[in-house]
N, C-alpha and C positions, 0 to 999 in steps of 0.2 A: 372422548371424542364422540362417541357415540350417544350417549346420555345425552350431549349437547346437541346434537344432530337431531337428535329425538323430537323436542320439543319446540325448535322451528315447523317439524313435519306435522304437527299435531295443530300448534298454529296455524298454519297455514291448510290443511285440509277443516279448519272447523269454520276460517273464514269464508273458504269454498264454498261450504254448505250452507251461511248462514245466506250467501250473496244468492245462491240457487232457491234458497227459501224466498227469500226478498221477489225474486225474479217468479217464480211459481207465483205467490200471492197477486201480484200485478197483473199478472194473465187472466187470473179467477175474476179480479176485479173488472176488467175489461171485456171480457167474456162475457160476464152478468149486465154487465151496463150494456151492451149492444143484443143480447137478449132481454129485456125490459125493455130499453128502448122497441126493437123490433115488433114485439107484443104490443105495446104499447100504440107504435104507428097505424100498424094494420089492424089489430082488434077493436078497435077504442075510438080511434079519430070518428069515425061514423057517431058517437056518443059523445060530444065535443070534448075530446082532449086537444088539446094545442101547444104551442110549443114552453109555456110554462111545465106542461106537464112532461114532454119528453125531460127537460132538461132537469125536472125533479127524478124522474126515473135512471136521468145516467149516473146522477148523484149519488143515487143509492145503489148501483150497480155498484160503481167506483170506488165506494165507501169500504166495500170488500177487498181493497188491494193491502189494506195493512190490519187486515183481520188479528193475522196469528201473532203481530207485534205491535199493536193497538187497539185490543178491543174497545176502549172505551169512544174510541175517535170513531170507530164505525159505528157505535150505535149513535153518538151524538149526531152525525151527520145522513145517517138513514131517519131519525128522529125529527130534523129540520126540515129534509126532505118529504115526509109523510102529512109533516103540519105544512106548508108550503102547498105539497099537492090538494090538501083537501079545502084551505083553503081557498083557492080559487076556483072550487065547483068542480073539478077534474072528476070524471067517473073515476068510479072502483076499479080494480085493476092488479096485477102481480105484483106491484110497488108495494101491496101492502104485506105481503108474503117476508120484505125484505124485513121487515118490523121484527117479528118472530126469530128468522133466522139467526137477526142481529143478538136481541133478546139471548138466545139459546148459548150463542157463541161468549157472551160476555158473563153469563153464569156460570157456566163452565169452567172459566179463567179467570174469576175475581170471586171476590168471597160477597155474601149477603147485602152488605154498607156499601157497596160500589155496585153491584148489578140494581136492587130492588130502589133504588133514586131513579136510577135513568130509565127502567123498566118502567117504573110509574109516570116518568116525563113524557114517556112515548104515549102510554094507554092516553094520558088526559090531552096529552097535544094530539093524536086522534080522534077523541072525542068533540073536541072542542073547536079543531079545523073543522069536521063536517057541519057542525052544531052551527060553528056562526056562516058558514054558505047556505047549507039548504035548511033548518031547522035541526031540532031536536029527534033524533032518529031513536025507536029504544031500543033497534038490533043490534045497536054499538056499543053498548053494555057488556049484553055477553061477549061481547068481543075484545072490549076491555080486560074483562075480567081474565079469559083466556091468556090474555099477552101478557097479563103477570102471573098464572099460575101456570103455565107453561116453562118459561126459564127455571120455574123453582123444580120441578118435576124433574126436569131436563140435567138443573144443573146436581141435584141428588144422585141420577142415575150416573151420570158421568163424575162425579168425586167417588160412590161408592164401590165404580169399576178401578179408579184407581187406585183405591185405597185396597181392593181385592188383589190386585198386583203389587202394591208393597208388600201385602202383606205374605203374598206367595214368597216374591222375592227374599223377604226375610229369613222364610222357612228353608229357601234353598241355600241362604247364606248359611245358617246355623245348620243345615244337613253338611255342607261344606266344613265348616270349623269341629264340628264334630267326626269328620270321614278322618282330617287332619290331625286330629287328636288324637287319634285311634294307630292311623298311622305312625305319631310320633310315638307312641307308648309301642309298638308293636317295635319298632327301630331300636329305642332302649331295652326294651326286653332281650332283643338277636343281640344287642352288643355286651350286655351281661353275660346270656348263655355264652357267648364266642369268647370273653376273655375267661369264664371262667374255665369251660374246655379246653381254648389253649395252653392260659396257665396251668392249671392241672396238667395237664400232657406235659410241658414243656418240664414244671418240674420235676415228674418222675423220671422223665427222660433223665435229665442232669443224674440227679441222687444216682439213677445205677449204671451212667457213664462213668461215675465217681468211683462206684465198687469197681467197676471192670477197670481202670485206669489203677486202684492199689494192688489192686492182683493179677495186673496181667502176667508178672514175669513167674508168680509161682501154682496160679492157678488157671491154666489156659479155659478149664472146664465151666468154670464160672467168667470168665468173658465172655463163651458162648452162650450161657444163661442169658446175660446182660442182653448180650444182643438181641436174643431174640423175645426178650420183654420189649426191649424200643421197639422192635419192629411190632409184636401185637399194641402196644401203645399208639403209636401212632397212627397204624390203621384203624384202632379202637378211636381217636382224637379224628383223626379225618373221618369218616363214616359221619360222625356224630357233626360235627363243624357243615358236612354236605347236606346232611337236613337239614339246619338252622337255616342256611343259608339259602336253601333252595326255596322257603318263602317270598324271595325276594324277584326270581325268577317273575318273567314276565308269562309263561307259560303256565302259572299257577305255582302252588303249594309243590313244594316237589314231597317224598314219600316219610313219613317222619320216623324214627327211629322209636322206641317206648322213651316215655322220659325216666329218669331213674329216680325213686323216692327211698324212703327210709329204708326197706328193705334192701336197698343195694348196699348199705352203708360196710355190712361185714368186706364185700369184695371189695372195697375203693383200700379198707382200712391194709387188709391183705394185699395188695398191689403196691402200699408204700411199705410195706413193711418188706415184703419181697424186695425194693429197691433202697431199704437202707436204714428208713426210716421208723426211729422206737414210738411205737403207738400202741394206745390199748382201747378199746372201745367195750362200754359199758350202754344198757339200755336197759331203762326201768319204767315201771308203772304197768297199767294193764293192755291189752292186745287188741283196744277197740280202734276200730277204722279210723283212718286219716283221713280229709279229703286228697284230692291228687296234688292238687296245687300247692296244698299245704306241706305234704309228703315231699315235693318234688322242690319247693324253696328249702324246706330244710336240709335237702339233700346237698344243695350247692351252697351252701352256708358252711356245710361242716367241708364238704371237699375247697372252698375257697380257705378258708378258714385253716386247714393244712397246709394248703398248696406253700400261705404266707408262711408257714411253719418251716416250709421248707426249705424256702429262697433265705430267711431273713432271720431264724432263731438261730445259726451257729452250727456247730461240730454238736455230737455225744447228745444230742438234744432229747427229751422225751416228753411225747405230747399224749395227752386224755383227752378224750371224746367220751361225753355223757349225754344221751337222749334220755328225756324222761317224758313222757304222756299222761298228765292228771289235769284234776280240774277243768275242761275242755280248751289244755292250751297244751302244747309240743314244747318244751322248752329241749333246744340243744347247748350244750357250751364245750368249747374246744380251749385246752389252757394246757400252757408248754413252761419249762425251765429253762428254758432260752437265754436270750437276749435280752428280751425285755419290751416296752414299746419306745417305736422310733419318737425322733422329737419333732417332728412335722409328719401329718398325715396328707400324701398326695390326693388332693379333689378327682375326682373320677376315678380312683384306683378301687382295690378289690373290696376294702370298706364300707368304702360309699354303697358299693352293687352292692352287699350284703346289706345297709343300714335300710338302701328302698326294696330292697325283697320285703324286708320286716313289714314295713311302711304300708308298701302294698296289702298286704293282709291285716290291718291294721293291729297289728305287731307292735313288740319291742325289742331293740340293741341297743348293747353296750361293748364297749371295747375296749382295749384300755390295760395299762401294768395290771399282772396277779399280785396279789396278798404273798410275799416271799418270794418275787422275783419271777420272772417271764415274763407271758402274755396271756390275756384271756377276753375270748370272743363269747358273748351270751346273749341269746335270740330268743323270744318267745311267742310264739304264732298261733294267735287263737283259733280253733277248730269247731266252736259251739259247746253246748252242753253236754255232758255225757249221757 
């Protein structure tokens, strides 16, 4: 309904405007014919202008009323007008001012093939009106020449100002597609960090509601454990989830958290393990610098990469985690005894965010059954040279 309501209101305000434009040009026109004229009467008649010549000068006034939706019709008709006035002896006068004007406006609005004909029609039907009333004049020359190297002047400066504002406009559109761009990558990024935070959370939550739920009846000691790993978990998950999300705030950046890179990895590993989960983490190669970014995809690749371990490998399960840093690449692989891999991989799910983390750093994954059964995630994230 609205859609449709739209586009009557759109219609109807452009034919508003174009009836307002119509209505403005007509006034100009008018306006200018009874100023020539007037000039015309008073300054001139004493020099014998007579009524040939007023009614050459309303003409050309007049001829201005469909400027902006006819230029050609105005210069033809300022054109008749000029030859008309000059031939019949009529002094010189502001009629011929309307020459140029016309000139100016029809270059402007038509390209070289349609102004520089009529442009020349005018100079010689000038010329040649004076020429055959009072003779051969040679100040009409330069004036000639004028009224054609004027529209061309004229019409340069008014295409290269437009062409100046396309071309602004462009830049502001491509500033535009680019702010958007940025935006949307900044949106995929918060929605990776956010699932992979929550899931992590979500899963160690489970695994050591799990423990507490076999032991509650013989081991109340270790309920209270449980408990209070969920509860620093999830304050650890919210805290972290409130930064992410506080860039989204209209108030700014809200305050960010460190992000966590390779060196977190012992703790994440210890925190599933704490909640249930058999893992062992291995880290090899030499101790040269990561970048952050580098450091910090890898990090959420190996904790995504469990989290899956943990919802969707089974009971009794045991998962390896290998960071290795040579060559100037980061390779991690996380591969479990599980389950196995599923037989459809959901699009958007925690894969995917791992496949374009890679992506992003111009990377590579693989994912996919292990060699003897599980699963195995392997990511390689180039760092530059050593």
């Amino acid at each position: 309904m609205r859609g449709g309501a739209a586009r009557p209101t759109l219609a109807v305000m452009a034919s508003a405007l174009k009836r307002h434009t119509t209505r403005t040009d007509a006034l100009v026109g008018i306006a200018l014919a009874m100023v020539l004229l007037t000039i015309t009467a008073v300054g001139f008649r004493g020099e014998g202008a007579d009524a040939v010549g007023y009614v050459c000068a309303v003409v050309a006034g007049l001829a201005f009323a469909v400027w902006r939706r006819q230029p050609v019709v105005t210069m033809a008709l300022v054109t008749v007008a000029i030859a008309v006035y000059g031939a019949t002896g009529q002094p010189g006068g502001p009629i011929y001012a309307t020459t140029f004007a016309a000139a100016f406006i029809l270059a402007s609005r038509r390209d070289t093939r349609v102004w520089l004909p009529w442009t020349a029609a005018a100079a010689v039907g000038l010329v040649a009106s004076r020429w055959a009333a009072e003779g051969f004049e040679v100040h009409l020359l330069p004036v000639a020449t004028l009224l054609l190297v004027t529209p061309k002047l004229a019409g340069d400066a008014v295409r290269a100002r437009r062409l100046r504002m396309e071309t602004l406009e462009a830049r502001v559109s491509l500033a535009e597609e680019e702010t958007m761009r940025r935006v949307a990558e900044e949106r995929l990024r918060i929605a990776r960090e956010v699932h992979d935070v929550v899931g992590h959370g979500l899963a160690t939550i489970t695994l050591r509601a799990g423990v507490a739920d076999r032991v509650a009846d013989r081991d109340p000691a270790e309920v209270r454990a449980a408990l209070r790993a969920i509860r620093q978990i999830s304050r650890e998950s919210l805290s972290e989830l409130g930064s992410l999300l506080g860039v989204l705030r209209e108030e700014g950046p809200a305050e960010h958290t460190p992000v966590p890179d390779l060196d977190a990895l012992p703790r994440l590993v210890d925190g599933l393990r704490e909640a249930g989960l058999d893992v062992d983490l291995r880290v090899e190669g030499n101790g040269a610098a990561v970048p952050d970014v580098v450091a910090a995809a890898g990090y959420r690749i190996v904790q995504e990469a469990l989290t899956n371990v943990a919802r969707h490998a089974g009971a009794n399960v045991h998962a390896h985690v290998r960071v290795t840093r040579r060559n100037g690449v980061v390779e991690v692989e996380v591969r479990d005894d599980g389950a196995g891999a599923p037989d459809t991989v959901r699009p958007g799910g925690g894969l995917t965010g791992m496949r374009e983390r890679a992506a992003s750093l111009g990377g590579a994954f693989e994912a996919g059954g292990a060699a003897g059964g599980g699963f195995r995630v392997w990511a390689s994230l180039p760092v530059g040279q050593p």
